[in-house]
N, C-alpha and C positions, 0 to 999 in steps of 0.2 A: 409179156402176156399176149396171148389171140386175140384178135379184137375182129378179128371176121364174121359177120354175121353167118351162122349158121341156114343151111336149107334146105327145105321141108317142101314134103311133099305130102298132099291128103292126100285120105283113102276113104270114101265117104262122101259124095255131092252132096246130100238132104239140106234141108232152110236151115241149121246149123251151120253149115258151112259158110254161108254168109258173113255172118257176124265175125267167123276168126278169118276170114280173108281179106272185110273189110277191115279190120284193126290189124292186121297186119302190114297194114301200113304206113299205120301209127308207131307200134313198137321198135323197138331197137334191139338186135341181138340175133333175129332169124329173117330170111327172106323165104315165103311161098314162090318155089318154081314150078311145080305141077299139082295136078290130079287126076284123081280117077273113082272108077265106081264101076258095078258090074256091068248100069246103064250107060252105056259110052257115050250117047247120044247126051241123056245130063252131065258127064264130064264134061266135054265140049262147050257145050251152053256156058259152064260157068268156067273154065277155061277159056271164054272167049269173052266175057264178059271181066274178065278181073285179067288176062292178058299174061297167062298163065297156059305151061303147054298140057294138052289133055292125051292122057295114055290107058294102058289096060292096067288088071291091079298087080300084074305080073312085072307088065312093062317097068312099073314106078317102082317096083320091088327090088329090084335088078339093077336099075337107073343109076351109075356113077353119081351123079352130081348129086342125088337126094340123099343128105345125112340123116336125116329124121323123118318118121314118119306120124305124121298127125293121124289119129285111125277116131276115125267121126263115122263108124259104122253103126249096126244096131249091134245091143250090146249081147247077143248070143254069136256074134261075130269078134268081139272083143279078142279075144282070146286067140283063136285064130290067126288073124292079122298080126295080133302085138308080136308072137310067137316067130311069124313068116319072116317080119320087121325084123328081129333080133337075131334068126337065122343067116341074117340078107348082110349082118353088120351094120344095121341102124337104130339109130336111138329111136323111143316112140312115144309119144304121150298119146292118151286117146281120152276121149270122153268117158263117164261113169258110166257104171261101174267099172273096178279094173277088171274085172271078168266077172259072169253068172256064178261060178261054184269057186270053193275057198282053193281046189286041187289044180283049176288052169290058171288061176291065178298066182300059186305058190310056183310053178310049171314057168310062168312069166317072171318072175321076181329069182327063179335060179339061174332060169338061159341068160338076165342080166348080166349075173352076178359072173356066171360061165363067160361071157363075152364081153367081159370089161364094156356094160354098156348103159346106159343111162333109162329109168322106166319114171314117167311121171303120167299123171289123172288130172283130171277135172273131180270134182270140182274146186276152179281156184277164185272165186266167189269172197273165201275168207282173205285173199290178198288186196280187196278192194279199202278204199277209204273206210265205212265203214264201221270195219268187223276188224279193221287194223288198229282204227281210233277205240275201240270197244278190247281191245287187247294193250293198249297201251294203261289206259283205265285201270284196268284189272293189275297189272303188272306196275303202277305208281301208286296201288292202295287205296285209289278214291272211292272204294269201298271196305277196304278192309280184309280182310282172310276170306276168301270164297268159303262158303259151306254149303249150299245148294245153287240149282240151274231145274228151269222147265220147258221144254220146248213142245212145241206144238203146230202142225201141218195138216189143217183138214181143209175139206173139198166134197164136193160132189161127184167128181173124177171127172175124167177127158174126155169120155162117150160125147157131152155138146160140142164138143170143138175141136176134138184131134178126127183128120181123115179116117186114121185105119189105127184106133183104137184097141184092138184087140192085145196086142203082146203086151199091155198095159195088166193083163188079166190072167196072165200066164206068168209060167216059171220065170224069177227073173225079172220081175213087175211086179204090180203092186204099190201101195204108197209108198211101203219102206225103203223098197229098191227105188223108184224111181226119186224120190222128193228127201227121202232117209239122208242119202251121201251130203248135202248143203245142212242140214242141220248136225248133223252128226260130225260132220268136219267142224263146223263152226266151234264145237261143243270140246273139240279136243284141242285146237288152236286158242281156246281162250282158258281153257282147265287142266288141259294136259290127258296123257291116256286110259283108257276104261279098263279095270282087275272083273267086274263081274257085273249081270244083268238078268235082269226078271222080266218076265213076259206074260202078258193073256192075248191072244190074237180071238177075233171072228170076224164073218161077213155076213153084211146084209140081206144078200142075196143069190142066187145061185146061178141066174144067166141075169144080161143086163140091155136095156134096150138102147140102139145107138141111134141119137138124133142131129148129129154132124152127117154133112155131106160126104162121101156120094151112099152112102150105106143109111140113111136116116130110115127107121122102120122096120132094120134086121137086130137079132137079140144074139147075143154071143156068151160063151158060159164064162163063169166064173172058178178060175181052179185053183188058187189061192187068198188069207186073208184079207181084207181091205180096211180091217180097224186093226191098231195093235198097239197098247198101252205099256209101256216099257218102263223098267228100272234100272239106274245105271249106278255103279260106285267105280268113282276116280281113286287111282293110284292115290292120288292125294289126300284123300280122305273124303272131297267132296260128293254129295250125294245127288243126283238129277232124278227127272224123270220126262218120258218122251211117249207125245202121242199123235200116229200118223194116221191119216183113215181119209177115203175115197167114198164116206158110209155116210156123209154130212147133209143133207139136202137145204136144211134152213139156213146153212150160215155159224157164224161165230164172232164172237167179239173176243176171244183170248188174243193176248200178244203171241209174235213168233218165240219167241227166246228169253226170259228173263235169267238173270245171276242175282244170287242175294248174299250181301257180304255181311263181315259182324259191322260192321260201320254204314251201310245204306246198299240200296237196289239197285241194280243197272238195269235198263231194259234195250234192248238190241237190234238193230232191227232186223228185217226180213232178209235170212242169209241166202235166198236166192238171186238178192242183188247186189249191186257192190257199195251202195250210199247210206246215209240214215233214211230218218231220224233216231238219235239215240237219244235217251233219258235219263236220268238218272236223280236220284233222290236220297240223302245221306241222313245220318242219326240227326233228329233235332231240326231237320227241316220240314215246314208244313207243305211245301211245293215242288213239284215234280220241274229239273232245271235241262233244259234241251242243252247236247254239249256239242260244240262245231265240231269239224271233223278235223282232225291231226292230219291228214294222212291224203293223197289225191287219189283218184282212179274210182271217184266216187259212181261216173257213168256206167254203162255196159262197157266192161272192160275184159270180156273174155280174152283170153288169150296173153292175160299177164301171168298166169301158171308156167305157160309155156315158152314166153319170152323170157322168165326167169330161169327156167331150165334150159336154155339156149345161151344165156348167158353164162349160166354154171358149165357147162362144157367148154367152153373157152377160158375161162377163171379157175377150173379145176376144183370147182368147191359146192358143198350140196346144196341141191334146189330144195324148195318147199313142198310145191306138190308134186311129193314123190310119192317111190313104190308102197312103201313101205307106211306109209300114211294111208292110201288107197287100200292096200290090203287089209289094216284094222278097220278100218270103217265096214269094208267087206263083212270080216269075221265080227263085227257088232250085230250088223243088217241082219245077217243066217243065223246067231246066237239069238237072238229077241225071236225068231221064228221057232227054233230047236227049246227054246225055255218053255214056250207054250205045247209044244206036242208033247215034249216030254214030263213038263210037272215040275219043273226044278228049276235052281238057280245055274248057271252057266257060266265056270271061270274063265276069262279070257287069256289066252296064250299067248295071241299074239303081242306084241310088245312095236312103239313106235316112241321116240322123239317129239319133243312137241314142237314143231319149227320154227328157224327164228322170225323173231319179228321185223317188218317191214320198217324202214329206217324213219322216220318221221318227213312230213311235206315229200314224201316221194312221189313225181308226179311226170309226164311222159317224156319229157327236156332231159329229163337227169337219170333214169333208167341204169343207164350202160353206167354211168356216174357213179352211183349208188352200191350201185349190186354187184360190179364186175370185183 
């Protein structure tokens, strides 16, 4: 067997890139030798900073030594890049979504498939402690036969605190798109995949006033929903329901995620991180019982999607967060949008695997151990 760490090269500087550059030095299985960005001046910066060489996004495209490309662009560039990436003969994981429309993403998922090559996403969130300990549960019965799930994402949206808020409010954004992928993966990593979904979408409002710096006082419009109440039915029989919205001003007290089995509740926690708390409460008990966690990588652990896919290219055997995962999630996201325009309910075609589960106590020592 390979046991070379694979290496990658981003494409993408933004405060994102941080995080998997700095845990890239934790992981085992890939080594960051470069980057780039269309701002050369921020490659540099953070190629000088993390001691990494900085190039154009051409240059890294081209680049012998970079096997993989990490594509931490914005995501109407997703597509794009993955595409150049797979042209270029390298594998590429990129941040969510796997592409804006269901057609560049099928477009990414064939040139794979064309070029003997490997496509993985973000978000890998559900690989953490967790959402692994919360999948182990599920999969030992300590509830019993799932028969619904509810999940729930509201907010006020990112106008107080993202800089340049806008593509938050456009095609391609939106709650679903942007915060949708972490629940919705969580949703089919613990239940398995979606046959069909209902929707109502609206919005609040029609432009929105941005009170983050440097734009605080300018209004920008609104061209898609920001609430969207969603119905989902798993292959399995199980039934959810998901609701995303940017429309919130007061607050809430709903949990992220509950499961309800014939034998007691799980409740999950917020699968945009990698740790608890989880809960859970069974037939016959009057108390709700916090469960440790199984599983490690409980911290900010991005960039264990990609160490797993970097491992599976050396082991010759399938990653987790893959294409093919990334693109149901996809065709969910645009189905919850399409059930509302059109009035109806929305079979789902795409078809994924639900991946396997992370081995128990797996934790940053044992990585290549484990997985390889």
């Amino acid at each position: 067997m390979n046991t070379k760490n694979v290496k990658v090269g981003v494409i993408g500087c933004g405060v994102i890139s941080n995080i998997y550059l700095d845990n890239s030095k934790k992981f085992d299985g890939f080594d960051i030798v470069a980057c780039a960005d269309l701002d050369l001046d921020r490659a540099k910066d953070v190629a000088e900073k993390h001691d990494i060489r900085a190039l154009s996004v051409d240059e890294l495209l081209a680049d012998n030594e970079v096997e993989l490309v990490l594509n931490l662009t914005i995501p109407a560039a997703h597509a794009e890049i993955a595409l150049a990436a797979l042209e270029n003969g390298k594998h590429v994981y990129g941040e969510k979504p796997l592409a804006v429309t269901r057609e560049d993403a099928k477009k990414i998922l064939d040139k794979a498939k064309e070029t003997n090559l490997k496509v993985g996403s973000a978000p890998d969130t559900f690989l953490g402690g967790g959402l692994q300990t919360c999948r182990k549960l599920i999969d030992d019965g300590w509830i019993g036969r799932p028969i619904g799930a509810t999940a729930f994402m509201m907010s006020s949206g990112p106008e107080s605190w993202h800089p340049h808020p806008e593509f938050f409010y456009k095609t391609g954004g939106g709650p679903m798109f942007d915060m949708g992928p972490y629940y919705l993966t969580a949703f089919v990593n613990l239940l398995g995949a979606v046959k069909k979904v209902t929707s109502i979408t609206t919005k609040a409002h029609e432009e929105r006033l941005i009170t983050s710096q440097p734009k605080s006082g300018t209004f920008m419009p609104v061209e898609l929903p920001t609430t969207i109440f969603g119905l989902l039915e798993f292959d399995s029989g199980v039934v959810g329901s998901i609701l995303t919205s940017f429309d919130i001003a007061g607050g809430s007290s709903l949990p992220r995620i509950e499961v309800y089995g014939t034998e007691g509740t799980l409740i999950v926690p917020d699968p945009n991180t990698f740790g608890g708390p989880i809960k859970i409460k069974r037939s016959g008990s009057s108390e709700w019982s916090e469960v440790p966690l199984s599983h490690g990588f409980a911290d900010n652990s991005r960039g264990i999607g990609l160490a797993d896919m970097a491992l599976s290219i050396s082991s010759e055997r399938p990653h987790r967060a893959n294409g093919d995962l990334a693109y149901h999630v996809l065709d969910l996201m645009h189905s919850f949008h399409d059930s509302s325009d059109e009035g109806k309910h929305i079979d789902i075609t795409s078809k994924v695997e639900r991946p396997e589960a992370f081995p128990a106590a797996l934790e940053w020592a044992n990585l290549r151990l484990k997985l390889s």
